[in-house]
N, C-alpha and C positions, 0 to 999 in steps of 0.2 A: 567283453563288457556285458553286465547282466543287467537289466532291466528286473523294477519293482514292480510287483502285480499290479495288474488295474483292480482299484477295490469298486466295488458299487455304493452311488452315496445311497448315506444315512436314510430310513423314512422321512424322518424330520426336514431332512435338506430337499427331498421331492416337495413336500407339500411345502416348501418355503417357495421353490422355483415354480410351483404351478402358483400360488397364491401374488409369488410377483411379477408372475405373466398376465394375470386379470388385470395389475394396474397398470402396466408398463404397455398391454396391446390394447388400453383403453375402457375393458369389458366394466372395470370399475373405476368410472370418470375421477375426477379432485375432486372431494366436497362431497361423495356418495356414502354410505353408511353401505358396511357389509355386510354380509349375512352372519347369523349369530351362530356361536360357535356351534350348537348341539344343527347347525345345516350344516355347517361344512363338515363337521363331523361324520354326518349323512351322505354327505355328497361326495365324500374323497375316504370315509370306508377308515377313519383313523380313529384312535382313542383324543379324549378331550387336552391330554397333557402335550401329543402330539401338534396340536394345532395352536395353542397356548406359548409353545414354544417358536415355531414360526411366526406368530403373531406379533410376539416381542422379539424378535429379530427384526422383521421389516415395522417397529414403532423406534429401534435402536437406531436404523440405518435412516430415519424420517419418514417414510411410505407413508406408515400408518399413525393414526392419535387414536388414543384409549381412551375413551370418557368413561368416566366410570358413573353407573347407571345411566348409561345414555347407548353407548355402543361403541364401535371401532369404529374411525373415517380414515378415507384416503386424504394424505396431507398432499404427497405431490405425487408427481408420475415418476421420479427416478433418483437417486439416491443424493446427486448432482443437487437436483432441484430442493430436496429435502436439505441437505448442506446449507445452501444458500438462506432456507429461508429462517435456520437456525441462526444464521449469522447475521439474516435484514432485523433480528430481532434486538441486535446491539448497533444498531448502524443509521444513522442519520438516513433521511430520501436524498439528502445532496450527495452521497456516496453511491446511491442507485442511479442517478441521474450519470454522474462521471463514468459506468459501467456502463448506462446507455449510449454515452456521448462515444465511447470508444467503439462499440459494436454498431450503432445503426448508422454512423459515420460512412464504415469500412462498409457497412450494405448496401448503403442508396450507391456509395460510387461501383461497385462492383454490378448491381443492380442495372443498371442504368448501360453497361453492354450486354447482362445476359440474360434481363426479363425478355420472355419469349411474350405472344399477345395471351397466350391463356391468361400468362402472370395478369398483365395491366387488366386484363378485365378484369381476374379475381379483386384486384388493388382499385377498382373501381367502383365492383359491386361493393365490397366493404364500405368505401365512401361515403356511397350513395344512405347505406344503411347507418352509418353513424351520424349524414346530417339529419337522417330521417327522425333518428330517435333523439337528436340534441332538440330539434325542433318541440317535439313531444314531451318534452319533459322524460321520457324513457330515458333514464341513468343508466342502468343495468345493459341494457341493451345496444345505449352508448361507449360504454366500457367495452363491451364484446368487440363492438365494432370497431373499435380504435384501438384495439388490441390485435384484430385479425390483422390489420391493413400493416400494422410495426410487422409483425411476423410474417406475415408474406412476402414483405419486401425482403427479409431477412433469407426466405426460402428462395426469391427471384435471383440472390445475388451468387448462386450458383456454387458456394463452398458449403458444401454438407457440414461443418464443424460449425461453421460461424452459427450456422443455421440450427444447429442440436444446442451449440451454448445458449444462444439467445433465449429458445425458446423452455430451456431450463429453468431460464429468471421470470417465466411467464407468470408463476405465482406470487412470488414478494414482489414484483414490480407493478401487480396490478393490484396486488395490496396496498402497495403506497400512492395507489389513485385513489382508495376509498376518500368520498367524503369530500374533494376535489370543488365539486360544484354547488356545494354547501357555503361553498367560503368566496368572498367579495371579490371581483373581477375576472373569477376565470372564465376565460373564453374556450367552449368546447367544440368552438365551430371555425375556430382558426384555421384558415388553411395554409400558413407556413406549414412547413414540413408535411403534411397532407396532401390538399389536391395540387399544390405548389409544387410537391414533390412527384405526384405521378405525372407532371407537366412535364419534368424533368426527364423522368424516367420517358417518357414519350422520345422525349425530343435525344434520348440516347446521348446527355452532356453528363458524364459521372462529376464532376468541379461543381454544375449548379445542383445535383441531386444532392450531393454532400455539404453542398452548403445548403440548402432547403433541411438537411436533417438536423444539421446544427442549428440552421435555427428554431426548430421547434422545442431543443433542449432546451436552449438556451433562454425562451421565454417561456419554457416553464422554470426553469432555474432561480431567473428573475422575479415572477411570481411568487415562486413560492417564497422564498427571500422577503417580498415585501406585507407579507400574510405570516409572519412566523417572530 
C-alpha cells in the first residue's frame, strides 16, 4: 500500500492558524479590535490579499466581525461559540435558559464530589465580588462575577467536556443578561443557586447542589416570564 505525499499547507492556511491561535490562547480577548491589516501584514511578513483572506475565513467560521470603517473584532473565542451565538440570534432566552438548566444541573451535582477547596474558594471569591458590585450599583462587574462563579462550578465538576461546552455559551448567554437589572424585580443578590449553592457544594450533597441550581434557573425563568 502506498501512501500520498505529506503536502505542506498553504501560506494562507498558516496565517489562518496563527491568527486563530491569538483568539483561541486568549492574546486577542472577545470584544478586542485587532490590529489593522497593513500590522499584521508587518508582523507575519505576508501580502495584504493573504491576510484578507484568513480574515474572512475565521469572520465565516464566527471568530471574527468586520465593521466596515470601524475594524475587525473578536466575536468569540472558538468556532463552537461563534455557532451558537449565530444561532442565540433566532432563539428566545427561554431556549438559553433550558440549555442552562441541562448543563449547570449535571455541574452542581457532579461539582459537589469533585470541587477540590481551590475550587470553593475560587466559588467564593466570585461571590464575594458579585455581591460586592450588586451592592454598588457595578452591573458590569456584577455580570463578571456571576458569570465566573456559573463557570467555575462548571470547571469544579471535574468532566472537561461539560466544562469546554458550557463555557462556549459564555457569550450569548451573558448576552441574554444584558439589561437584566434595568427591568422591575430582579434580584441580583439572590442567593438560590449562589451562595445556596456553594453551601451545598460545601456540604458535599450533589441532590441539594442540583436542586440549589435549578433553582436559580428556574427564578430566573419565572422572572423573566413575568417582565416579557
Amino acid at each position: 500500500m502506498s501512501l500520498d505525499p505529506v503536502r505542506r499547507p498553504t501560506l494562507s492556511a498558516e496565517v489562518l492558524g496563527t491568527l486563530r491561535r491569538q483568539i483561541t490562547d486568549g492574546v486577542w480577548p472577545v470584544g478586542t479590535r485587532i490590529p489593522p491589516e497593513p500590522e499584521l501584514m508587518r508582523q507575519l511578513g505576508v501580502a495584504r490579499g493573504t491576510v484578507r483572506e484568513a480574515v474572512r475565513a475565521l469572520a465565516h467560521a464566527g471568530l471574527l466581525e468586520v465593521r466596515q470603517g470601524d475594524g475587525t473584532y473578536v466575536r468569540a473565542a472558538s468556532e463552537l461559540s461563534g455557532a451558537v451565538q449565530r444561532l442565540y440570534n433566532d432563539r428566545a432566552s427561554a431556549e438559553l435558559l433550558d440549555v442552562r438548566d441541562a448543563l449547570e444541573g449535571k455541574a452542581a451535582r457532579l461539582a459537589a464530589t469533585h470541587a477540590t477547596n481551590e475550587d470553593l474558594d475560587a466559588l467564593a471569591a466570585a461571590l464575594e465580588r458579585r455581591a460586592a458590585a450588586w451592592a454598588s450599583r457595578d452591573f458590569d462587574g456584577w455580570a463578571s462575577a456571576d458569570w465566573e462563579f456559573h463557570t467555575r462550578v462548571a470547571d469544579a465538576s471535574g468532566n472537561t467536556l461539560l466544562a469546554v461546552l458550557y463555557r462556549n455559551l459564555t457569550e450569548p448567554l451573558r448576552a441574554s443578561m444584558s439589561g437584566f437589572w434595568e427591568r422591575p424585580g430582579f434580584n441580583g443578590a439572590d442567593p438560590a443557586g449562589h451562595e445556596d449553592l456553594l453551601a451545598a457544594l460545601h456540604g458535599k450533597d450533589p441532590a441539594e447542589a442540583a436542586r440549589q441550581a435549578d433553582a436559580n434557573i428556574n427564578a430566573t425563568a419565572e422572572w423573566h416570564r413575568s417582565t416579557t
